[in-house]
N, C-alpha and C positions, 0 to 999 in steps of 0.2 A: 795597642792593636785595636784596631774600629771593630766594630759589628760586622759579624759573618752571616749572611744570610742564604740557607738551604736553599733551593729551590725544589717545589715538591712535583709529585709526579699530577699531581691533579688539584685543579684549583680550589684555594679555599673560601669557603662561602663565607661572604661578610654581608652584615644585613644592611647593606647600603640606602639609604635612604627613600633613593627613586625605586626600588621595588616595592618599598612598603605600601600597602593597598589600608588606604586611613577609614576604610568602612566596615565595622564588623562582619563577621560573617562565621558558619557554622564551624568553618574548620580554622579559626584562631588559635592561634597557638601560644602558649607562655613563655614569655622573653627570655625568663632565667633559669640560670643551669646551677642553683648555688648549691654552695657543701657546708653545712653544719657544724660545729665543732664543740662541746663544751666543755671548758676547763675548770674543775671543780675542786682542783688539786688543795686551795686553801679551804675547804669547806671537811669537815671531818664530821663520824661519828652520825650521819644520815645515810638514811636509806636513797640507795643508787636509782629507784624507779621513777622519780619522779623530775629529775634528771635525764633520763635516758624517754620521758614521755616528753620533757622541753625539747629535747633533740629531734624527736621525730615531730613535733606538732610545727616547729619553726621549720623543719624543711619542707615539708605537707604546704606551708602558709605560703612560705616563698615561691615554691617551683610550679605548683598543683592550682594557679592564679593567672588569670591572664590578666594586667595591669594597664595596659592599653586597648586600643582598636586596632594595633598592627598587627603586621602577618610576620613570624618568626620561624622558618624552618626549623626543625629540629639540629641542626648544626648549625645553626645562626645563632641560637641562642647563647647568653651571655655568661660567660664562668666566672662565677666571682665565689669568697668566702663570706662565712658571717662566723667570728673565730669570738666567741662570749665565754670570758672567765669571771666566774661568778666570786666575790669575795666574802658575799657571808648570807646565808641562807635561813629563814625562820620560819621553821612548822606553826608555830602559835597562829601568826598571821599571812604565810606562804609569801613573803615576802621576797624578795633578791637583789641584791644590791653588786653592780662589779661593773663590768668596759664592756664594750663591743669594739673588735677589732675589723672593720669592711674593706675589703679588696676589691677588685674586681680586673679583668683583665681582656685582650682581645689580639686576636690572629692579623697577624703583619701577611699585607698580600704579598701574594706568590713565595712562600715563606714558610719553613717549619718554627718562625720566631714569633713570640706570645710580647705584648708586652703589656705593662702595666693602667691602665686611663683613672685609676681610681685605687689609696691606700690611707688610711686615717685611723686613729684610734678615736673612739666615741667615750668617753670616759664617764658619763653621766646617763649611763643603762640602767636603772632601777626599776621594779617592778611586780605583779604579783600574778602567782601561778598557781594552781593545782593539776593533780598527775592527771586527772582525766575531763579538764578545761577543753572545750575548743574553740581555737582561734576565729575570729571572723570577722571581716572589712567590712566595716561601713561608712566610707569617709561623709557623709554628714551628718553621722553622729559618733564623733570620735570620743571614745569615752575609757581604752585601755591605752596603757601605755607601753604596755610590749609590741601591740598590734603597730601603733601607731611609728613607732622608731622604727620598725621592721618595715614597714611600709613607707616614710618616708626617703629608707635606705632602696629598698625598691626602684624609688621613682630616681631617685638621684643616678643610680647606676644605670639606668636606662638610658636617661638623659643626657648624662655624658657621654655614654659611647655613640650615642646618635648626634650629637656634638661633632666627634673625631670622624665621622661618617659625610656630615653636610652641613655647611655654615651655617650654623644657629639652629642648627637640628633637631634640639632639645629640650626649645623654648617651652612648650603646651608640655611637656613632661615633668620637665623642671618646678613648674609654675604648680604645678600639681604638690610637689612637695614643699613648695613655701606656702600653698594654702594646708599642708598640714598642720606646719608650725604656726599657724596663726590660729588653729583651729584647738590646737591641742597646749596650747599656753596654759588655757583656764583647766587641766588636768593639775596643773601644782607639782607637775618633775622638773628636776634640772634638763636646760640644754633647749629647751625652748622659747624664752623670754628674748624678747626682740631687744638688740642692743647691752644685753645684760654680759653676751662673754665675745671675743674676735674670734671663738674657734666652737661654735658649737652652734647644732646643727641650723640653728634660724641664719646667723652670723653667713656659714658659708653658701648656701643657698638666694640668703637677700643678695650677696655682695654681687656672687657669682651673673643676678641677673639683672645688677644696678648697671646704667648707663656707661659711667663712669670704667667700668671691669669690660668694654665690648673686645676691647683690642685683646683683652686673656682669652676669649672666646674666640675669637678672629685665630690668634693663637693657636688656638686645639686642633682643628683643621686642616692649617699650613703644616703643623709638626706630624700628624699621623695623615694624613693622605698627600698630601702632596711632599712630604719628609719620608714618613719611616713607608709605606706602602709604595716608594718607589725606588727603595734602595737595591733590592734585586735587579732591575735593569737600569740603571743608572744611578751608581753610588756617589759618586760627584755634586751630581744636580740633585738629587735626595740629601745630601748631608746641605748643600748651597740652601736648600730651604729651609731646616730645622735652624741655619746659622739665621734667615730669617725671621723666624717661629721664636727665637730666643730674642730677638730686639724688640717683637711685639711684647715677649714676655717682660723686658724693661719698660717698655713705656706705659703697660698695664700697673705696674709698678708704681712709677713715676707718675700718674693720675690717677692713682687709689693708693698711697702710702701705707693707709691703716690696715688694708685688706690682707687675710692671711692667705690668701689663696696661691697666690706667685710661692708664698717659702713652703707651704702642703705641695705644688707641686715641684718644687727643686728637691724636697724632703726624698719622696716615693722614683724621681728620676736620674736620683743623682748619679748610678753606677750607669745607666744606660746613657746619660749626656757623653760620661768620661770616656764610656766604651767608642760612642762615635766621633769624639774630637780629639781623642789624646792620638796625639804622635799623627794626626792627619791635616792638611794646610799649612799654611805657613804661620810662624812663632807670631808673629806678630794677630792673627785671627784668631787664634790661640786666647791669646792676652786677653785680646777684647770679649774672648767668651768667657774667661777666665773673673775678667773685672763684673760686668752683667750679674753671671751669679755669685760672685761675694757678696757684690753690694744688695742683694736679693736674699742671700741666705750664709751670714759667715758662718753660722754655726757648723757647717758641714765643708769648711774649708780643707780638711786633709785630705775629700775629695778631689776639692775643684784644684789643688796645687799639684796633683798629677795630669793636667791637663798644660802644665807648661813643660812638660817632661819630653 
Protein backbone atom coordinates (compact mmCIF):
# COMPACT_ATOMS: atom_id res chain seq x y z
CA UNK A 1 0.00 0.00 0.00
CA UNK A 2 1.69 3.63 -1.03
CA UNK A 3 1.56 6.55 1.28
CA UNK A 4 -1.70 8.07 2.45
CA UNK A 5 -1.71 11.47 2.66
CA UNK A 6 -4.17 13.70 5.15
CA UNK A 7 -5.20 16.64 3.97
CA UNK A 8 -5.22 19.31 6.82
CA UNK A 9 -7.65 21.88 7.48
CA UNK A 10 -5.04 24.69 7.14
CA UNK A 11 -1.92 25.11 5.45
CA UNK A 12 1.29 24.07 6.65
CA UNK A 13 4.01 26.51 6.83
CA UNK A 14 7.19 25.44 5.08
CA UNK A 15 10.04 27.78 5.10
CA UNK A 16 10.37 28.00 1.49
CA UNK A 17 13.09 29.58 0.36
CA UNK A 18 11.68 32.58 -1.48
CA UNK A 19 10.19 33.97 1.66
CA UNK A 20 13.38 34.04 3.50
CA UNK A 21 14.53 37.79 3.82
CA UNK A 22 18.69 37.02 3.69
CA UNK A 23 19.14 40.57 5.87
CA UNK A 24 19.39 40.41 9.52
CA UNK A 25 17.00 42.02 11.39
CA UNK A 26 15.59 42.66 14.94
CA UNK A 27 13.00 40.18 14.81
CA UNK A 28 15.15 36.99 13.57
CA UNK A 29 14.25 34.11 14.59
CA UNK A 30 15.97 30.58 15.43
CA UNK A 31 15.66 27.79 12.79
CA UNK A 32 15.55 24.99 15.28
CA UNK A 33 13.08 23.34 17.16
CA UNK A 34 15.43 20.46 18.50
CA UNK A 35 14.84 17.93 21.49
CA UNK A 36 17.48 16.72 23.63
CA UNK A 37 18.03 13.41 24.84
CA UNK A 38 20.57 11.90 27.08
CA UNK A 39 21.18 8.26 27.25
CA UNK A 40 23.46 7.57 30.31
CA UNK A 41 22.12 4.19 30.82
CA UNK A 42 25.82 2.58 30.59
CA UNK A 43 27.38 5.17 32.83
CA UNK A 44 26.78 4.01 36.54
CA UNK A 45 27.49 5.09 40.15
CA UNK A 46 27.57 9.22 39.10
CA UNK A 47 25.70 11.96 40.16
CA UNK A 48 22.53 12.59 37.68
CA UNK A 49 23.32 16.68 37.78
CA UNK A 50 25.64 17.10 35.65
CA UNK A 51 23.93 15.20 33.21
CA UNK A 52 20.73 16.61 33.43
CA UNK A 53 22.77 20.34 33.25
CA UNK A 54 24.40 18.65 29.48
CA UNK A 55 20.63 18.38 28.83
CA UNK A 56 19.51 21.73 29.41
CA UNK A 57 22.81 23.52 28.22
CA UNK A 58 22.70 21.58 24.67
CA UNK A 59 19.12 22.47 24.25
CA UNK A 60 19.62 26.26 25.40
CA UNK A 61 22.70 25.99 22.69
CA UNK A 62 20.74 24.71 19.84
CA UNK A 63 17.14 26.28 19.94
CA UNK A 64 18.03 29.83 22.01
CA UNK A 65 20.69 30.63 18.60
CA UNK A 66 19.96 32.02 15.64
CA UNK A 67 22.50 30.38 13.04
CA UNK A 68 21.78 32.22 10.04
CA UNK A 69 20.38 35.77 8.59
CA UNK A 70 17.00 33.99 7.86
CA UNK A 71 13.75 34.75 8.92
CA UNK A 72 12.08 31.36 10.48
CA UNK A 73 8.44 31.68 11.89
CA UNK A 74 7.95 30.02 14.87
CA UNK A 75 6.29 27.01 12.90
CA UNK A 76 8.67 27.02 10.31
CA UNK A 77 11.18 25.98 12.30
CA UNK A 78 12.96 22.84 12.01
CA UNK A 79 12.31 19.47 14.32
CA UNK A 80 15.05 17.51 14.53
CA UNK A 81 16.68 15.31 17.63
CA UNK A 82 19.99 15.32 18.98
CA UNK A 83 19.64 11.73 20.83
CA UNK A 84 23.62 11.40 22.86
CA UNK A 85 24.39 8.24 24.65
CA UNK A 86 27.22 8.75 26.61
CA UNK A 87 29.44 5.47 27.10
CA UNK A 88 31.68 6.38 29.77
CA UNK A 89 31.96 9.42 31.81
CA UNK A 90 35.00 10.77 34.09
CA UNK A 91 34.85 13.22 36.99
CA UNK A 92 38.81 13.29 37.24
CA UNK A 93 38.77 15.09 34.00
CA UNK A 94 34.86 15.62 32.92
CA UNK A 95 35.62 14.02 30.20
CA UNK A 96 32.71 11.99 27.87
CA UNK A 97 33.13 9.81 25.46
CA UNK A 98 29.77 8.01 23.29
CA UNK A 99 27.60 8.73 19.66
CA UNK A 100 25.39 11.40 18.68
CA UNK A 101 22.45 10.16 17.16
CA UNK A 102 20.94 13.42 14.55
CA UNK A 103 17.59 13.36 12.99
CA UNK A 104 15.91 15.72 11.75
CA UNK A 105 12.60 16.12 9.93
CA UNK A 106 10.01 18.33 7.85
CA UNK A 107 6.04 18.69 6.98
CA UNK A 108 5.01 17.26 3.61
CA UNK A 109 2.68 20.09 2.13
CA UNK A 110 -0.67 20.09 2.36
CA UNK A 111 -0.28 16.97 4.73
CA UNK A 112 -0.53 15.83 8.22
CA UNK A 113 2.83 13.67 6.88
CA UNK A 114 6.32 14.40 8.45
CA UNK A 115 9.09 13.01 6.86
CA UNK A 116 12.49 12.29 7.40
CA UNK A 117 15.64 14.90 5.17
CA UNK A 118 18.20 13.95 7.72
CA UNK A 119 19.27 10.44 10.12
CA UNK A 120 22.89 9.45 10.97
CA UNK A 121 24.62 8.14 13.93
CA UNK A 122 27.88 10.31 14.70
CA UNK A 123 29.76 7.82 16.52
CA UNK A 124 32.89 9.94 17.28
CA UNK A 125 31.02 12.51 20.05
CA UNK A 126 33.79 12.86 22.49
CA UNK A 127 34.34 15.67 24.81
CA UNK A 128 34.49 17.65 27.89
CA UNK A 129 32.01 19.25 30.30
CA UNK A 130 31.16 20.71 33.68
CA UNK A 131 27.70 20.92 35.48
CA UNK A 132 27.77 24.70 35.37
CA UNK A 133 29.90 25.20 31.89
CA UNK A 134 28.35 27.53 29.41
CA UNK A 135 28.22 26.85 26.07
CA UNK A 136 29.19 29.64 23.49
CA UNK A 137 29.94 30.04 19.50
CA UNK A 138 32.40 31.43 18.24
CA UNK A 139 33.10 30.20 14.99
CA UNK A 140 36.51 31.96 14.55
CA UNK A 141 37.87 30.66 17.20
CA UNK A 142 36.82 27.11 17.49
CA UNK A 143 38.31 25.74 20.26
CA UNK A 144 35.47 23.16 22.24
CA UNK A 145 34.45 20.27 20.71
CA UNK A 146 30.96 19.77 22.02
CA UNK A 147 30.36 23.35 20.80
CA UNK A 148 31.69 22.59 17.71
CA UNK A 149 29.81 19.11 16.63
CA UNK A 150 26.72 20.64 17.97
CA UNK A 151 27.23 23.40 15.70
CA UNK A 152 28.38 21.80 12.80
CA UNK A 153 25.04 19.54 13.17
CA UNK A 154 23.25 22.96 13.21
CA UNK A 155 24.36 23.96 9.96
CA UNK A 156 23.93 20.72 8.33
CA UNK A 157 20.40 20.39 9.23
CA UNK A 158 19.43 23.64 8.13
CA UNK A 159 21.18 23.16 5.04
CA UNK A 160 19.51 20.33 3.91
CA UNK A 161 16.22 21.18 4.59
CA UNK A 162 16.64 24.47 2.65
CA UNK A 163 18.02 21.92 0.09
CA UNK A 164 14.41 20.00 -0.13
CA UNK A 165 13.03 23.60 -0.26
CA UNK A 166 15.19 25.19 -3.42
CA UNK A 167 17.74 23.87 -5.80
CA UNK A 168 20.90 24.25 -4.05
CA UNK A 169 19.39 25.95 -1.33
CA UNK A 170 21.81 25.22 1.18
CA UNK A 171 24.93 26.03 -0.44
CA UNK A 172 26.16 29.29 2.00
CA UNK A 173 24.77 27.07 4.92
CA UNK A 174 26.41 23.89 4.15
CA UNK A 175 29.78 25.70 3.37
CA UNK A 176 29.49 26.89 6.83
CA UNK A 177 29.80 23.51 8.24
CA UNK A 178 32.68 22.43 6.19
CA UNK A 179 34.46 25.63 7.24
CA UNK A 180 33.94 24.01 10.80
CA UNK A 181 35.52 20.96 10.02
CA UNK A 182 38.43 22.61 8.59
CA UNK A 183 38.58 24.65 11.46
CA UNK A 184 38.27 22.22 14.08
CA UNK A 185 40.62 19.38 12.81
CA UNK A 186 43.55 20.99 14.72
CA UNK A 187 41.20 20.29 18.09
CA UNK A 188 42.73 16.56 17.91
CA UNK A 189 38.82 14.60 18.16
CA UNK A 190 37.81 11.90 15.86
CA UNK A 191 35.49 12.69 12.99
CA UNK A 192 37.09 15.74 11.58
CA UNK A 193 40.28 14.92 9.59
CA UNK A 194 39.76 15.38 6.04
CA UNK A 195 39.72 12.16 4.02
CA UNK A 196 40.70 10.10 7.17
CA UNK A 197 36.94 8.19 7.32
CA UNK A 198 33.80 7.83 4.22
CA UNK A 199 31.29 8.64 6.97
CA UNK A 200 32.30 11.24 9.34
CA UNK A 201 31.49 14.40 9.56
CA UNK A 202 34.16 16.33 7.11
CA UNK A 203 33.60 13.11 4.73
CA UNK A 204 29.76 13.94 4.35
CA UNK A 205 29.70 17.48 4.16
CA UNK A 206 33.10 17.64 1.50
CA UNK A 207 31.24 15.11 -0.60
CA UNK A 208 27.83 16.46 -0.28
CA UNK A 209 29.24 19.83 -1.83
CA UNK A 210 31.96 18.20 -4.36
CA UNK A 211 30.95 18.72 -8.11
CA UNK A 212 30.96 15.41 -8.77
CA UNK A 213 27.57 14.77 -5.80
CA UNK A 214 25.40 17.87 -7.80
CA UNK A 215 22.92 15.47 -9.44
CA UNK A 216 22.39 14.01 -5.34
CA UNK A 217 21.57 17.49 -4.68
CA UNK A 218 19.56 18.09 -7.92
CA UNK A 219 18.05 14.97 -6.29
CA UNK A 220 16.65 16.41 -2.97
CA UNK A 221 14.60 18.82 -4.48
CA UNK A 222 12.86 16.73 -7.25
CA UNK A 223 12.02 14.08 -4.35
CA UNK A 224 10.52 16.53 -1.62
CA UNK A 225 9.05 19.24 -3.69
CA UNK A 226 8.12 18.42 -6.70
CA UNK A 227 7.76 14.37 -5.29
CA UNK A 228 6.46 14.13 -1.81
CA UNK A 229 4.96 17.87 -1.50
CA UNK A 230 2.73 17.03 -4.42
CA UNK A 231 1.35 13.82 -3.65
CA UNK A 232 -1.83 15.19 -2.12
CA UNK A 233 -3.06 16.58 -5.17
CA UNK A 234 -1.61 14.41 -7.67
CA UNK A 235 -0.35 11.19 -6.54
CA UNK A 236 0.54 9.92 -9.90
CA UNK A 237 2.72 12.66 -11.20
CA UNK A 238 4.21 13.09 -7.42
CA UNK A 239 5.25 9.42 -7.22
CA UNK A 240 6.43 9.95 -11.51
CA UNK A 241 8.93 12.23 -10.00
CA UNK A 242 10.47 10.58 -6.89
CA UNK A 243 10.74 7.42 -9.80
CA UNK A 244 12.79 10.45 -11.28
CA UNK A 245 14.46 11.67 -8.02
CA UNK A 246 15.69 7.93 -7.56
CA UNK A 247 17.65 7.82 -11.22
CA UNK A 248 19.35 11.14 -10.22
CA UNK A 249 19.97 9.07 -7.05
CA UNK A 250 21.84 6.45 -9.49
CA UNK A 251 23.65 8.49 -11.38
CA UNK A 252 24.97 10.43 -8.20
CA UNK A 253 26.13 7.09 -7.54
CA UNK A 254 27.49 6.16 -10.58
CA UNK A 255 29.86 9.64 -10.55
CA UNK A 256 30.90 9.54 -7.07
CA UNK A 257 31.11 5.51 -6.35
CA UNK A 258 33.12 6.12 -3.00
CA UNK A 259 30.52 8.66 -1.62
CA UNK A 260 28.45 7.33 1.31
CA UNK A 261 25.91 9.66 0.82
CA UNK A 262 23.33 7.75 -1.70
CA UNK A 263 23.50 4.45 0.97
CA UNK A 264 22.90 7.24 4.40
CA UNK A 265 20.16 8.19 2.21
CA UNK A 266 18.57 4.81 1.12
CA UNK A 267 19.49 3.83 4.96
CA UNK A 268 17.01 6.61 6.64
CA UNK A 269 14.36 6.25 3.42
CA UNK A 270 14.01 2.94 3.05
CA UNK A 271 10.32 2.25 4.58
CA UNK A 272 9.07 5.45 3.05
CA UNK A 273 10.57 4.43 -0.70
CA UNK A 274 8.78 0.93 -0.03
CA UNK A 275 5.69 2.75 1.33
CA UNK A 276 5.34 4.69 -2.17
CA UNK A 277 6.35 2.09 -4.83
CA UNK A 278 5.36 -1.19 -3.47
CA UNK A 279 2.24 -2.71 -5.13
CA UNK A 280 2.06 0.89 -7.32
CA UNK A 281 2.91 0.87 -11.36
CA UNK A 282 3.73 -1.51 -13.28
CA UNK A 283 6.18 -4.77 -12.16
CA UNK A 284 8.37 -4.01 -14.44
CA UNK A 285 9.14 0.00 -12.90
CA UNK A 286 9.01 -1.83 -9.97
CA UNK A 287 12.30 -3.88 -10.95
CA UNK A 288 13.92 -0.89 -12.10
CA UNK A 289 13.60 0.78 -8.66
CA UNK A 290 14.04 -2.30 -7.13
CA UNK A 291 17.57 -2.80 -9.13
CA UNK A 292 18.76 1.21 -8.46
CA UNK A 293 18.59 0.60 -4.86
CA UNK A 294 20.19 -2.74 -4.44
CA UNK A 295 22.93 -1.86 -6.36
CA UNK A 296 23.09 1.54 -4.10
CA UNK A 297 22.53 -0.30 -0.83
CA UNK A 298 22.12 -4.25 -0.57
CA UNK A 299 22.64 -4.22 2.72
CA UNK A 300 18.85 -3.34 3.26
CA UNK A 301 17.62 -5.72 0.68
CA UNK A 302 14.78 -7.35 2.73
CA UNK A 303 13.45 -4.00 2.26
CA UNK A 304 13.72 -3.23 -1.30
CA UNK A 305 12.47 -7.30 -2.15
CA UNK A 306 9.05 -6.10 -0.88
CA UNK A 307 8.85 -3.71 -3.59
CA UNK A 308 8.52 -6.44 -6.21
CA UNK A 309 5.70 -7.76 -4.16
Amino acid sequence: MGLYFMPMKRLLYLPLLFILFLMPSATQAQELNAKVIINRSQVSNTKSGVFEALEKSVTQFLNERAWTTMQFREAERIQCTFNITIDTYSETDNSFKGSLLVASIRPVYNSSYTTTVWNTNDKDFDFTFQEFDQLEWRPEQIDNNLTAVLAYWAYMIIGLDLESMAPMGGTEVLQQALEICRNAESLGYSGWKAFDDSKNRFAIVNDYLDGGMEKFRQMQYLYYRSGLDQMAENTETARQAISEAINLLKQSHEDKSLSMLPQIFTDFKRDELVSIFSGQGSSSDREAIYDILFNINPSQNTYWEKLKQ
